[in-house]
C-alpha positions in Angstrom: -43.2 -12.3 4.1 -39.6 -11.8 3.9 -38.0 -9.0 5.7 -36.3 -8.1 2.4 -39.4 -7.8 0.6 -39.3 -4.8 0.5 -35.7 -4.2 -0.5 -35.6 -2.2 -4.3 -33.1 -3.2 -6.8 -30.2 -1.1 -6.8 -29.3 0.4 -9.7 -26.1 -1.2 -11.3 -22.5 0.6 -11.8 -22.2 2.6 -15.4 -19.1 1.2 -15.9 -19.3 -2.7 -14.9 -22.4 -2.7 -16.2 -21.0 -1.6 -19.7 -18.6 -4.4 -19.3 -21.1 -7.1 -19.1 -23.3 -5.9 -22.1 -20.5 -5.5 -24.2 -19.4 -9.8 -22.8 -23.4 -10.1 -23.7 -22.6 -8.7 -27.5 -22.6 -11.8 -30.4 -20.6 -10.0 -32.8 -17.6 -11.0 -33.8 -15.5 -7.3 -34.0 -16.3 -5.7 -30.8 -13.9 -3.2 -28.9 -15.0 -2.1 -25.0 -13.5 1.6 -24.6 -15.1 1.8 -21.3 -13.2 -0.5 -19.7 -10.6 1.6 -16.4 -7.6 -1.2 -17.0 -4.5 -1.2 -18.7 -4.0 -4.0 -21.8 -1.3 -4.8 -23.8 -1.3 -4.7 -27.2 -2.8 -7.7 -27.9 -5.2 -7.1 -25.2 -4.7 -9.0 -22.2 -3.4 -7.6 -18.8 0.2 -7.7 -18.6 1.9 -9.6 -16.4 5.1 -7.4 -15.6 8.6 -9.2 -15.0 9.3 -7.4 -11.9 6.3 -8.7 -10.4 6.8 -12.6 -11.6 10.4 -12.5 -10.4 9.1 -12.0 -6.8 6.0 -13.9 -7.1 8.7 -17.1 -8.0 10.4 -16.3 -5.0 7.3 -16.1 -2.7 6.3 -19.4 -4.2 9.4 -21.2 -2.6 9.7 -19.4 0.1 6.5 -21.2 1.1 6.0 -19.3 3.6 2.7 -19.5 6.0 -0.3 -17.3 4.9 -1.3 -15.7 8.5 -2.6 -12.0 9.3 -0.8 -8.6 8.2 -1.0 -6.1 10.9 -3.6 -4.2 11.0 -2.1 -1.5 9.2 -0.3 -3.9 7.0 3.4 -4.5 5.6 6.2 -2.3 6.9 8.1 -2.7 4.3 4.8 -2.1 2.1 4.1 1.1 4.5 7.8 2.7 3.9 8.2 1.6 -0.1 5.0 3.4 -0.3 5.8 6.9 1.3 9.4 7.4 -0.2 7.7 6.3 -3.9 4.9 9.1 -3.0 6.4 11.7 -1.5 10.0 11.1 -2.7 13.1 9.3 -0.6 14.2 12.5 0.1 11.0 13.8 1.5 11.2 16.7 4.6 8.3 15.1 5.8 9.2 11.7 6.2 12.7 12.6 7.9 10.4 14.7 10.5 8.2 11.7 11.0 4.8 13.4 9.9 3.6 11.1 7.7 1.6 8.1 8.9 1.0 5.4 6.3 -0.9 2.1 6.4 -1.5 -0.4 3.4 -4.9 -0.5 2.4 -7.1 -2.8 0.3 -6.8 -1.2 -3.0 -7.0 2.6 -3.5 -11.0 2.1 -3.0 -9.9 1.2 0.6 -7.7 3.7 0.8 -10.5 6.6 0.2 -12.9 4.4 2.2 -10.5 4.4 5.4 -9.8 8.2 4.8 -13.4 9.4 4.1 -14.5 7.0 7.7 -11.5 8.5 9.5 -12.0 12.3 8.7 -15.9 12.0 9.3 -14.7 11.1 12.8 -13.3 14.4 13.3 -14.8 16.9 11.7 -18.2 15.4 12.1 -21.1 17.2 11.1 -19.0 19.5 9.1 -18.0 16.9 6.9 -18.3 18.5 3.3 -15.9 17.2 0.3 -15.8 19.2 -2.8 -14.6 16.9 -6.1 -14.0 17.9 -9.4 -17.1 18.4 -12.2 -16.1 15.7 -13.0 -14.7 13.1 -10.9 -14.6 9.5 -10.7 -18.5 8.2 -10.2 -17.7 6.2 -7.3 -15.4 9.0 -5.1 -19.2 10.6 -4.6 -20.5 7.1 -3.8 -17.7 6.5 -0.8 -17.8 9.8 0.7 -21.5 10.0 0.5 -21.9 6.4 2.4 -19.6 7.7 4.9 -21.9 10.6 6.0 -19.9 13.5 4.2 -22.2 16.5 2.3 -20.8 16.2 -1.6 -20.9 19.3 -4.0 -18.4 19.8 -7.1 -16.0 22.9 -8.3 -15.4 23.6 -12.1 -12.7 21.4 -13.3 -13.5 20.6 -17.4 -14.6 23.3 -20.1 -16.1 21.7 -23.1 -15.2 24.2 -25.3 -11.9 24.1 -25.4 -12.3 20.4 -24.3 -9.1 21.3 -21.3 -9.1 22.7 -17.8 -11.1 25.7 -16.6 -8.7 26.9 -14.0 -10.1 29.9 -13.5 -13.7 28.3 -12.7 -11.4 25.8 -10.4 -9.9 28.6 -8.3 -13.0 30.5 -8.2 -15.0 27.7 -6.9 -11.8 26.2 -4.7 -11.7 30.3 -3.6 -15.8 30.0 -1.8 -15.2 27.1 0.2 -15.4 27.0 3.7 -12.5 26.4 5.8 -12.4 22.6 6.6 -14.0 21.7 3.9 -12.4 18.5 2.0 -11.1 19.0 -1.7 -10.7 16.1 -3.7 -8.3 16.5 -6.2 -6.2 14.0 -8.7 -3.1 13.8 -8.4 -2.3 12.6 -12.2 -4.0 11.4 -15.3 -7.4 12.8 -14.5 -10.0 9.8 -14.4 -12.6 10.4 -16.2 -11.6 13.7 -18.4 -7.2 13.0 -18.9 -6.7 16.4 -18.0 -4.3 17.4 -15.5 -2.8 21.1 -14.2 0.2 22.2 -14.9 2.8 22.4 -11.6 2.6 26.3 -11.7 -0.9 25.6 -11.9 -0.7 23.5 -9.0 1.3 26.0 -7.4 -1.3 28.4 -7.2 -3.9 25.8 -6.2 -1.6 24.6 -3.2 -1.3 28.5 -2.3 -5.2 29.1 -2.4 -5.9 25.2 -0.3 -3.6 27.3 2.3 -4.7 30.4 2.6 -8.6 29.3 2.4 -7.6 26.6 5.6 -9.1 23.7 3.1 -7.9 20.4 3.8 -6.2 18.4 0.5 -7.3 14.8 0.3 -5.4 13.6 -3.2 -6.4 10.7 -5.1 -3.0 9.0 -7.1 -4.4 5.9 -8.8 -2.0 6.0 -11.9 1.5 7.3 -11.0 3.8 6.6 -13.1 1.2 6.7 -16.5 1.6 10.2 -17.8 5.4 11.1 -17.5 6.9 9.1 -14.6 6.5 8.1 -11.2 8.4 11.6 -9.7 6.9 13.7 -12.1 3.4 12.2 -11.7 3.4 12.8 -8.1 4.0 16.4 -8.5 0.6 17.0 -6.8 2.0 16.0 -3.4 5.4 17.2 -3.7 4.3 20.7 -4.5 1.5 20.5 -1.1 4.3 18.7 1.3 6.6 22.5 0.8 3.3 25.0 0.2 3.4 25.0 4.5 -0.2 23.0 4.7 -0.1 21.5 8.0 -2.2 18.4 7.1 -3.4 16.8 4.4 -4.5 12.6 3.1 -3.1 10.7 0.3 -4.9 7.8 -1.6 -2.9 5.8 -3.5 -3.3 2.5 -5.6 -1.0 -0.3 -7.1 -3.3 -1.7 -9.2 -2.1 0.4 -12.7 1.5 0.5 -12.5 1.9 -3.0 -11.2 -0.4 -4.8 -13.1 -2.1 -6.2 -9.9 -6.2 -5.9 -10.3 -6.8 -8.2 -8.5 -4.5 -8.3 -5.6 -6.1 -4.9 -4.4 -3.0 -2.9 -3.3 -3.3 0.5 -2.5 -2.6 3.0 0.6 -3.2 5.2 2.7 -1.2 8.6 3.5 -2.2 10.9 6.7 0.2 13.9 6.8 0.2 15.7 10.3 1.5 18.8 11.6 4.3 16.8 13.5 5.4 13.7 14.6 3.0 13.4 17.5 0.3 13.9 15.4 1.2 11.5 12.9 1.2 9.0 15.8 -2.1 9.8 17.1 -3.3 9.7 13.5 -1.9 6.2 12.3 -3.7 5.1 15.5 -7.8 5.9 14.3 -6.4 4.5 10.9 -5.6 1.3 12.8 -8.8 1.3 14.7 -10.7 2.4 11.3 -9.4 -0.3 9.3 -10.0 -2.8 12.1 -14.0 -2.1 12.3 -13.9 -2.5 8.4 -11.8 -5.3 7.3 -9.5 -5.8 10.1 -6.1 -6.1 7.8 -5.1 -6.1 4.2 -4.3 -8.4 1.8 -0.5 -10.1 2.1 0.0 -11.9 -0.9 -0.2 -8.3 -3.3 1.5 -6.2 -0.4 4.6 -8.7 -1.0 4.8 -8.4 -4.5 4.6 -4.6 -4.3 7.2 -4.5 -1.5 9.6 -6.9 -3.1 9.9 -5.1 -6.0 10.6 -1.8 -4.8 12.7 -3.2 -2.0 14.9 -4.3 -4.7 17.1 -1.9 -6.5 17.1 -4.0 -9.4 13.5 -5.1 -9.9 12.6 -1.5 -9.0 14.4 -0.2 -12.1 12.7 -3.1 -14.2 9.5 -2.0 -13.0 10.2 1.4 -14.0 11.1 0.4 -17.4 7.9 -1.5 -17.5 5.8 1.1 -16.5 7.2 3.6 -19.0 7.1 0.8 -21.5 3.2 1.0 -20.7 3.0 4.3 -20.5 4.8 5.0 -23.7 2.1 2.5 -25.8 -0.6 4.7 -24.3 1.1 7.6 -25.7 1.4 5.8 -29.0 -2.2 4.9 -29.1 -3.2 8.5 -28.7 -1.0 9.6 -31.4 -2.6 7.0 -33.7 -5.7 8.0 -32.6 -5.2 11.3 -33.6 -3.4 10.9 -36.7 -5.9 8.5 -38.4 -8.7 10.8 -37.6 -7.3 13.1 -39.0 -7.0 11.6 -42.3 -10.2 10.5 -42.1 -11.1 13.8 -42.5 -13.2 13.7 -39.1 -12.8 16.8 -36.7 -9.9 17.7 -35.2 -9.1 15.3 -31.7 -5.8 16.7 -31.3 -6.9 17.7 -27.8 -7.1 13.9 -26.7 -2.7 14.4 -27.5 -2.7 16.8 -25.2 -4.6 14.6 -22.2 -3.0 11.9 -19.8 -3.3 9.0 -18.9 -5.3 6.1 -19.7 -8.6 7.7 -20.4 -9.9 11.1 -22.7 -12.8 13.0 -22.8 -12.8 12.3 -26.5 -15.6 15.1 -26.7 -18.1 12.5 -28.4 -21.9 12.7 -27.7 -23.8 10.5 -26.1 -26.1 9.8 -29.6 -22.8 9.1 -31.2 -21.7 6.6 -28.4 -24.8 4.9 -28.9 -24.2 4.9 -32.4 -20.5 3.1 -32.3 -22.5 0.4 -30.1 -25.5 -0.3 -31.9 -23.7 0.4 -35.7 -19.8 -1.1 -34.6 -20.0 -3.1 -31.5 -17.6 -0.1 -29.8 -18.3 0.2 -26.6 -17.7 3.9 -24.4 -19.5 5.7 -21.4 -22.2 8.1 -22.4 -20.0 11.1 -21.3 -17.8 10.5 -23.9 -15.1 9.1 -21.6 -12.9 6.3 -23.4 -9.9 4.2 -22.1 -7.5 5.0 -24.4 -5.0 1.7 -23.3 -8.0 -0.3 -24.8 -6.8 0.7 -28.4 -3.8 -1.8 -30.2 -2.6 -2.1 -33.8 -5.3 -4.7 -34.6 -8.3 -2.0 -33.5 -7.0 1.3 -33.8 -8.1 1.5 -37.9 -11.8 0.0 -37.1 -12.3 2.7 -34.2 -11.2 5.1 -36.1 -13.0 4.5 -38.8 -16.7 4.2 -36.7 -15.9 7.3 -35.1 -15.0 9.4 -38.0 -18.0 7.9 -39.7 -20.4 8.8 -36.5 -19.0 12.2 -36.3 -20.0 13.1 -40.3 
């Protein structure tokens, strides 16, 4: 008998799995709103300008392929904390912020959640929004951590319960880890204000909780310094530490290149030493270095003051359709005489709580081929011009 005999099937991921029965699907008109990535209007991933400019050069430069350090691209490491915490950041001219490039923001989170087990041991407790993304449970749980959730969503009014969020944030234990998004809210779309984050910065202080921010999609609600508002407004509350996770693979277009990183802020510069350190050694018992080929095109382009203005044109070009899409959303609906979705105006990002129910998402996919999580959650950057009227119309018709 094997010694995997015994070994059960593991049960798939919601959102992958959705993918491939929605490939499996015959019919002809078939739309997959479940989908996390960002497609142009004729549906394909973009490839942005910035990013082929550099690739072109990196292609001639035919340079050898050998090992990144351990913590990755220098260049990379330094693009990365001036685009997160801003060039003019207090913290990076006092040297407390220790950065390494990670592979993707999954990495990122992986490294951090590994690393902060390792010191706060068996105290190691994260608290994540109700709701968060499914698989921030899944990495913090394999990495030993005890999971629970605070308020985040009210159904009712289909925005944030912030006073839920405070009172929950408010019970904690000191030490405890709170996972919070910085922008564009994955799966709900709904964010807090920055006097709301304010007050949630003042109330992480005085409760001694210990930030750990997830950015995945700077850049995809307003801009990339507005998006990061998150971090900006915990770097001058006074916390003395707190982690950073942030990805590439949005704004640049780069899925497959797995770019992301990881932040550490310490109280000082020592600290930050000591810290960048067990991310090194964390990094090298899980995949040893990252990826060069993605860490180039990222650094490249924000190197350059040229192809980092074209990128941020390209990224609000993006950003901008998504905002178009929800507006069309929206509007059609509306004449359609369904009921009113002008909350989903009001979310960011590339995905809404559309407030749909899970009969009704089976309905669009067994009636109209439209594919959506069960919560309700759909990626709004899936909608063009040549979908938008056939969504629209399943949904008002599974809403009557």
């Amino acid at each position: 008998m094997s010694i995997f005999a015994n070994v059960d099937m593991a049960p798939g991921d919601p959102i992958l799995g959705l993918t491939e029965t929605y490939r499996a699907d015959p019919r002809k008109e078939k739309v997959n709103l479940g989908v996390g990535i960002y497609v142009d209007d004729a549906g394909k991933v973009p490839v942005l300008e910035a990013v082929r400019r550099v690739g072109e050069t990196l292609a001639h430069a035919n340079a050898p392929s050998s090992y990144l350090p351990i913590d990755g691209l220098a260049a990379y490491n330094r693009e990365t904390q001036k685009l997160v915490f801003g060039a003019d950041s207090a913290l990076l001219a006092a040297g407390r912020v220790a950065t390494a490039q990670t592979i993707g923001g999954s990495g990122a989170l992986r490294v951090g959640a590994d690393l902060l087990k390792q010191v706060l041991g068996d105290k190691a407790h994260l608290a994540a929004s109700k709701p968060t993304w499914g698989n921030h449970h899944a990495v913090f749980k394999a990495a030993g951590f005890k999971l629970s959730d605070y308020r985040y969503y009210d159904d009712a009014s289909h925005g944030l319960d912030f006073a839920g969020m405070l009172e929950d944030l408010g019970k904690l234990e000191p030490g405890t880890v709170v996972l919070l998004h910085a922008c564009c809210h994955n799966p709900t779309g709904v964010d807090p204000s920055a006097a709301q984050w304010q007050q949630i910065a003042a109330l992480l202080k005085d409760r001694g909780l210990l930030p750990f921010v997830d950015m995945a999609y700077q850049g995809f609600d307003k801009d990339a310094v507005a998006d990061a508002t998150a971090v900006r407004v915990l770097a001058d509350s006074g916390i003395p530490a707190f982690v950073v996770a942030n990805s590439y693979s949005k704004s640049f277009s780069l899925y497959g290149e797995r770019v992301g990183a990881l932040s550490f802020v310490g109280a000082d510069r020592g600290e930050a030493e000591r810290l960048l350190s067990h991310i090194k050694t964390t990094i090298r018992t899980i995949y040893s270095s990252p990826a060069t080929h993605g860490g180039k095109l990222v650094a490249g382009v924000l190197e350059s003051p040229e192809l980092h203005a074209l990128w941020e044109r390209e990224l609000g070009a993006m950003r901008e359709r998504i905002h178009a899409m929800r507006a069309a959303f929206v509007d059609k609906l509306a004449a359609l005489g369904a009921p009113d979705f002008g909350f989903v105006n009001a979310q960011a990002g590339m995905f809404s709580y559309s407030g749909l129910s899970k009969a009704q998402v089976d309905r669009l996919r067994e009636e109209y081929a439209i594919y959506a999580l069960s919560s309700g959650r759909i990626c709004v950057a899936a909608l063009n011009t040549g979908n938008i009227d056939y969504v629209t119309r399943a949904v008002a018709a599974v809403c009557r």
